[in-house]
N, C-alpha and C positions, 0 to 999 in steps of 0.2 A: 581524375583522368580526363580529357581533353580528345575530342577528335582530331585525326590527324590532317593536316591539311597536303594534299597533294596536289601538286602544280599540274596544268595541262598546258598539252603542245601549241608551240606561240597560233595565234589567227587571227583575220579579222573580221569582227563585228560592224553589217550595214545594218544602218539603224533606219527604214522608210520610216517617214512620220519622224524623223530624228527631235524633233521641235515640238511634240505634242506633247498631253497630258498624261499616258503612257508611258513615256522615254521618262519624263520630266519626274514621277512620282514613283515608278517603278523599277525601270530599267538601269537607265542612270545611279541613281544609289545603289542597287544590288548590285553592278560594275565594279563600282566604287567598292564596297565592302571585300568583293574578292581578290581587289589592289591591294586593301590593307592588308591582308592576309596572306598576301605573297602568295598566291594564287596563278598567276599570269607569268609565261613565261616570253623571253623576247624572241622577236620586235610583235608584241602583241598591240592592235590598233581597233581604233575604233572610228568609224567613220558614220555621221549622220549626214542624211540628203533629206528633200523635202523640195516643194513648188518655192519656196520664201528663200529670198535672194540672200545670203548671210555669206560672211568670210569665216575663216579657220576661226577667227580671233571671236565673233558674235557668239559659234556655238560653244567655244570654251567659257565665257560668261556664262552664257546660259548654263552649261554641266555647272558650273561653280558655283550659281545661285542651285541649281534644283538639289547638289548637294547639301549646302547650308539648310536650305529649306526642309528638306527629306529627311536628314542622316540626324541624331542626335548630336547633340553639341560636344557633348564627353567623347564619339567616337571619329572624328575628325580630327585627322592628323596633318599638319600642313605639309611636310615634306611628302607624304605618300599623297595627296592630293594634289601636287606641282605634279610629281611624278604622271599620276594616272590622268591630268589635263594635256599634259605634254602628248599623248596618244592621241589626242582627237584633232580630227580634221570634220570637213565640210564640202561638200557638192551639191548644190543645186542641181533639181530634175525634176522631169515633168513626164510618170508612166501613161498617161493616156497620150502623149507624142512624141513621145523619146527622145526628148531633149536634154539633153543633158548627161544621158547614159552613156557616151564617148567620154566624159569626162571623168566618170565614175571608173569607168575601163581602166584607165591611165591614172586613177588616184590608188586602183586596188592591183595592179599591175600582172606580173606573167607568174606571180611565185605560186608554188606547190601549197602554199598554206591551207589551213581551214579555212572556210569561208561560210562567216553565220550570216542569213542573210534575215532578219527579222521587221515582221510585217506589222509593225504597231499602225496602223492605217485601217479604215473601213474596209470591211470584204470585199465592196464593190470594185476594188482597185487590187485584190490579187492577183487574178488572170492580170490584170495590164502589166504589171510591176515584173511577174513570172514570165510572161511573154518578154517582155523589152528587154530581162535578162538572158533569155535564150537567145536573141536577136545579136544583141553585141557580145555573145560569147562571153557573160561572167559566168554560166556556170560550169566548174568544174567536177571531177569524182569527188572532190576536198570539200562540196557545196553542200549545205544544208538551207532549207528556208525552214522558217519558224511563222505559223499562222495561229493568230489568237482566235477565240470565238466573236461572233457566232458565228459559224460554220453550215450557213443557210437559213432558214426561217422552216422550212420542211423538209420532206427528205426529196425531191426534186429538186430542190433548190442544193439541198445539199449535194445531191452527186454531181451537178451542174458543177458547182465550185468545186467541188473533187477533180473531176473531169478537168475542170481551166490549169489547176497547179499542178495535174498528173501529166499533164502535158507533155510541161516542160521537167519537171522534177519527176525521178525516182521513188517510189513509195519508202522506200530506203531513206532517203533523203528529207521528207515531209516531215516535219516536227508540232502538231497540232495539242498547243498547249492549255495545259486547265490547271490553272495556278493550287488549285484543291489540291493534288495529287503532288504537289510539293511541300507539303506541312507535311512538317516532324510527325506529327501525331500521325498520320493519313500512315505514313511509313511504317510506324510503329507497329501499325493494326496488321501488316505483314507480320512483324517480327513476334509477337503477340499470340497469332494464330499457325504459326510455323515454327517458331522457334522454343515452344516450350508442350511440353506432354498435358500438361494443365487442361487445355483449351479444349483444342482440337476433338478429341473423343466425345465430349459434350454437344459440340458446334453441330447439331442438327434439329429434326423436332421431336425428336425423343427428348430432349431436354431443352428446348428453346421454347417459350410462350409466344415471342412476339421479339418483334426489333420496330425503334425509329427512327429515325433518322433529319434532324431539325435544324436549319437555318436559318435563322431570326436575324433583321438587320432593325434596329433603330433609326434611322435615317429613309429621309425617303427620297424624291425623284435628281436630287443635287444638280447636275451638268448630266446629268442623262436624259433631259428630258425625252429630246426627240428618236433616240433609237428605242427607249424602254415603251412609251406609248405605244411603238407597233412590237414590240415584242411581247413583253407580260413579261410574271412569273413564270410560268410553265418553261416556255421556250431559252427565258435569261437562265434559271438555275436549275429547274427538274433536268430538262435533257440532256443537260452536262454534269455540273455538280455533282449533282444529287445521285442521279443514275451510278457514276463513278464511285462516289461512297458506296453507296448498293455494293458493285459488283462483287467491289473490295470485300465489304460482310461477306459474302453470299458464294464466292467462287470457288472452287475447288483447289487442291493443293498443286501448284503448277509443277512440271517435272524441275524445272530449277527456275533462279531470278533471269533467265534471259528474257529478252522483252518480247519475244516471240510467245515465249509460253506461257507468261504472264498473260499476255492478250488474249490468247485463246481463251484461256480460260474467263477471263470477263467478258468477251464474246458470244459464251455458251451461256452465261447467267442473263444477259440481255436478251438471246434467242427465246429463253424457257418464260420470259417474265407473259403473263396470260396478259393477255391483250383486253382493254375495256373498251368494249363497245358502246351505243346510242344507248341502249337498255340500262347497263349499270352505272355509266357516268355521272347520273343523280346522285346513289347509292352510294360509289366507291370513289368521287371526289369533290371536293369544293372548290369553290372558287369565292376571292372577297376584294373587298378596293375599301380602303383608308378614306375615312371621315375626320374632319376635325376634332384636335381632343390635345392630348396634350406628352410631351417625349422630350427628355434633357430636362427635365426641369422648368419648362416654359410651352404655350400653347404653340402647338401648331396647324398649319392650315390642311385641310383636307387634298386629295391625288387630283380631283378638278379643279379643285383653286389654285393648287399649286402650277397644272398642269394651264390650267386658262380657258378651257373649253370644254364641253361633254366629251365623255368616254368610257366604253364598260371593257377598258384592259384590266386586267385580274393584277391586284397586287402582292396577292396573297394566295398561295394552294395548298390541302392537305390533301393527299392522294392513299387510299388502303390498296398496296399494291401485293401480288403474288407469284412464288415462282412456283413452276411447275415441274418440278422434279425429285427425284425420292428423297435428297436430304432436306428440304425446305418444305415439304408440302403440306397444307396446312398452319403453316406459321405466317401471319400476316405483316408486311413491313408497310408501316403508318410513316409517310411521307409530308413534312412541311415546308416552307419557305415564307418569306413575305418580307416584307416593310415597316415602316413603323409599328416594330410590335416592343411588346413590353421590355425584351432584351436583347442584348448584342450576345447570340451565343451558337456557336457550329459544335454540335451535338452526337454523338451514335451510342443509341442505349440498346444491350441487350440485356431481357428479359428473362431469367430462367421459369422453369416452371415451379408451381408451389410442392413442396412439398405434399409426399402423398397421404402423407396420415403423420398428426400434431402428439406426440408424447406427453404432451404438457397440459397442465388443466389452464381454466379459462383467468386465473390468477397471473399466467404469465405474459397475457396480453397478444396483441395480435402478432403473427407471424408473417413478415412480408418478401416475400421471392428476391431471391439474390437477383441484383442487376450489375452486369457493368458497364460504364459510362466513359465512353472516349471521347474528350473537351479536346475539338479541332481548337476554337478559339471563346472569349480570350482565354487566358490562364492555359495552356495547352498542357494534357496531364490524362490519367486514365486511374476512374475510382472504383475498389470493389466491394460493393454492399453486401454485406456479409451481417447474420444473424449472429448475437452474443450476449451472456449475463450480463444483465445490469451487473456493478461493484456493489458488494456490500450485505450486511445479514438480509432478513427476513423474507426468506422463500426463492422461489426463482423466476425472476422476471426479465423477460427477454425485449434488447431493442435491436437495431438495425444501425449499423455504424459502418463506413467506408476507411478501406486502405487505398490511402492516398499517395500517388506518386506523382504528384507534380512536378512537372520536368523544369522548372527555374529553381527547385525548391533540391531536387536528386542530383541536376547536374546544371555546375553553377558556371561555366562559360555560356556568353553567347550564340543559339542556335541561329544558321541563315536562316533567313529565310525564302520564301517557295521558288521565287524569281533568280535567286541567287543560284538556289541548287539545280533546278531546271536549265538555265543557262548557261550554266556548268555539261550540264549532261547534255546540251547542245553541243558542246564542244567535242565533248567526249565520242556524241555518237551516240550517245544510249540512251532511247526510246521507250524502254520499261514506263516512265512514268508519263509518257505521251499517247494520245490514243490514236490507233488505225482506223483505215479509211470505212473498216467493216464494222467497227465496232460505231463511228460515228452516227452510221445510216442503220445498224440495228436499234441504236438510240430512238432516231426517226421514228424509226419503222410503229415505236410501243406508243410514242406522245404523238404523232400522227392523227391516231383516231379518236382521241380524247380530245383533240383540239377539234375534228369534224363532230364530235357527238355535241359539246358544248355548242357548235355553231349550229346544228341542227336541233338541238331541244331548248336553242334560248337559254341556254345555262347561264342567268346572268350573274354577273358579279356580285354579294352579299356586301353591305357597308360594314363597318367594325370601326371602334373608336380608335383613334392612334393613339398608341402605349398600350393595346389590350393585346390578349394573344389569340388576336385573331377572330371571325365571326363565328358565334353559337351554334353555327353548323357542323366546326371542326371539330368543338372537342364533343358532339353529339356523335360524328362518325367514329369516335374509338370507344366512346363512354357505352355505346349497344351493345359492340363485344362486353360488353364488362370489363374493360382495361380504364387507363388514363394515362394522359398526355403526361411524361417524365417534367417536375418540376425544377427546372434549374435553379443554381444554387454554387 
């Protein structure tokens, strides 16, 4: 059985940054897939703008190469690719002078349509773009803007840029995207935690040991140099990402999927998270930066050498974070991220607690606490380690084996992916899996003073070889509890 695909009402898509490496990698083939798919209904269009002087005719190369480029070979279909190049146009424009947004006017014209208006562009140019749209009257009630991260550097900075696109845009209308929250799996862990009896009665610390929650990338600074330098770890994945997975574990049963009550309730789990101050920010986080060593299969250079210069930006965080209220209290959620670390793997392990007293004599070997494991990426899938008799005579001996439901493996069509389905739900309107402007600055509000403690106590960066998981300090912070770091696999 197959999902069903359901077409949305015709609109068009402005693409700022139409030419960048966003549109080119991301945007543009998710487009593309939901053409194949008969997805779009007419006259659905898509128009990219940008400062770079191009014709109709430049940006449809370009979609045709970042297709070729992006899309698998097997999933390109020439007649549906005529098709969906045939939509695209072009307009030159320039938001810090408004040049060119009469043009845009007159390309995107008077009709009632949808109107996605997406901001693949540096933040520094949202107020510009936001404004110069209210100015020449593109937007409509039919208007949505769509803003990627980051969504500030602090939380001043953040409600500053809240403030610029509230302006002119509708909180209604605001679509503040975190590609996490569009994986299957990320979904799943709704369905998981609501849609079955299983779960849910257990889901507190009556029976919960421990959760964490890991983000490992194998690559390190690629074409990010210059924004990741002044950002870090903390700011690039803790206060969106990561936070987001959190809530997701962590938040209460919403009165339904509207995206209202979904928010609240991740909201309230950001509100309750105990705040770490100067005091415990030794204690309850790390911080580390990537040394030469080796990842792929071949050495690679160290975050200065790659980087070019000194620098103590963190490439790496594990954070023991806590919520403060009756079903989580006491259960500690151990937080990581980083860079060249050993694996490419997006992770949420829950921990049960052990059992409270062993039936079995010491013949049947050790006993280890049911875990389940929800594999964002790769392999996307959800495994539940479950205690069972070894097969076989002589006595009973117990091991630890997972029921595995890996989602290429249970359901064998193609899932979009995040870009895909988010973009979708641009269209649509629906916000559920976008975050509010409150929930943003709650975000803030908790990495805020982690980032003033680290600056005030000289928290500096710990070195770690690249391919390790990470510096000796992290998996010291869970090894005290008497825990450990979930071994992927």
């Amino acid at each position: 059985m197959t999902s069903q695909i359901i077409p949305v009402d015709p609109f068009d898509f402005i693409v700022f940054g139409g030419t960048g490496d966003l549109a080119e990698r991301k945007l543009l083939p998710a487009l593309y897939y939901r053409q194949r798919d008969h997805q779009f209904s007419e006259p659905t269009r898509i128009i990219g703008t940008s400062r770079a002087k191009l014709s109709d005719a430049d940006f449809q190369a370009f979609a045709r190469k970042a297709i070729t480029d992006h899309v698998k070979a097997d999933d390109i279909d020439e007649k549906e690719l005529e098709k969906f190049l045939a939509r695209f146009s072009y307009v030159p424009a320039d938001a810090t002078t408004g040049v060119g947004f009469d043009e845009l006017k007159k390309a995107v014209g008077d009709s009632d349509r949808i109107r996605a208006f997406y901001m693949a562009v540096s933040p520094s140019l949202f107020g510009d773009i936001s404004h110069q749209l209210r100015e020449h009257r593109l937007i409509t009630p039919n208007s949505r803007i769509v803003v990627e991260k980051p969504i500030g550097r602090d939380l001043a900075s953040a409600r500053a840029l809240n403030d610029l696109v509230g302006d002119d845009f509708g909180e209604q209308q605001i679509f503040r995207i975190d590609h996490y929250l569009g994986k299957e799996t990320v979904q799943n862990l709704m369905a998981l935690r609501f849609a079955n009896m299983l779960y849910e009665p257990l889901w507190n610390s009556a029976h919960i040991d421990h959760v964490q929650i890991t983000v490992a990338e194998t690559v390190g600074l690629e074409d990010r140099v210059t924004y990741y330098d002044k950002a870090g770890a903390l700011r690039d994945m803790v206060q969106n990402h990561i936070l987001q997975l959190l809530c997701l574990v962590a938040m209460e049963a919403p009165s339904s999927m509207d995206a209202d009550a979904v928010r609240d309730e991740k909201l309230k789990v950001l509100r309750a998270l105990k705040r770490i101050n100067g005091n415990e920010a030794p204690k309850l986080t790390v911080r580390g930066q990537y040394r030469a060593g080796a990842s792929a299969g071949g050495p690679v250079e160290g975050y200065v050498e790659e980087l070019g210069h000194g620098s103590d930006t963190e490439t790496f965080v594990a954070i023991k974070a806590e919520i403060a209220n009756w079903r989580w209290a006491g259960v500690p959620f151990y937080l990581r991220t980083g860079k060249r670390l050993a694996t490419r793997v997006s992770e949420i392990v829950i921990e049960f607690k052990q059992i409270p007293h062993s039936i079995f004599g010491e013949s049947a070997g050790n006993i280890s606490p049911n875990q389940l494991v929800i594999r964002l990426q790769p392999n996307e899938g959800v495994k539940q380690y479950l205690m069972v008799k070894d097969p076989g005579p002589g006595g009973m001996r117990l091991r630890q084996i997972p029921l595995d439901m890996s989602f290429a493996q249970s359901f064998h069509s193609r899932a979009p992916d995040a870009y895909e389905r988010l973009v979708m739900d641009v269209v649509r309107g629906n916000q559920t899996l976008f975050m509010r402007r409150d929930e943003v600055e709650a975000a803030w509000s908790w990495v805020d003073p982690i980032l003033k403690a680290w600056e005030q106590n000289g928290q500096d960066a710990q070195g770690y070889t690249a391919g390790t998981w990470g510096p000796s300090s992290s998996i010291a912070l869970i090894e005290r509890d008497g825990r450990t770091w979930h071994e992927s696999n």
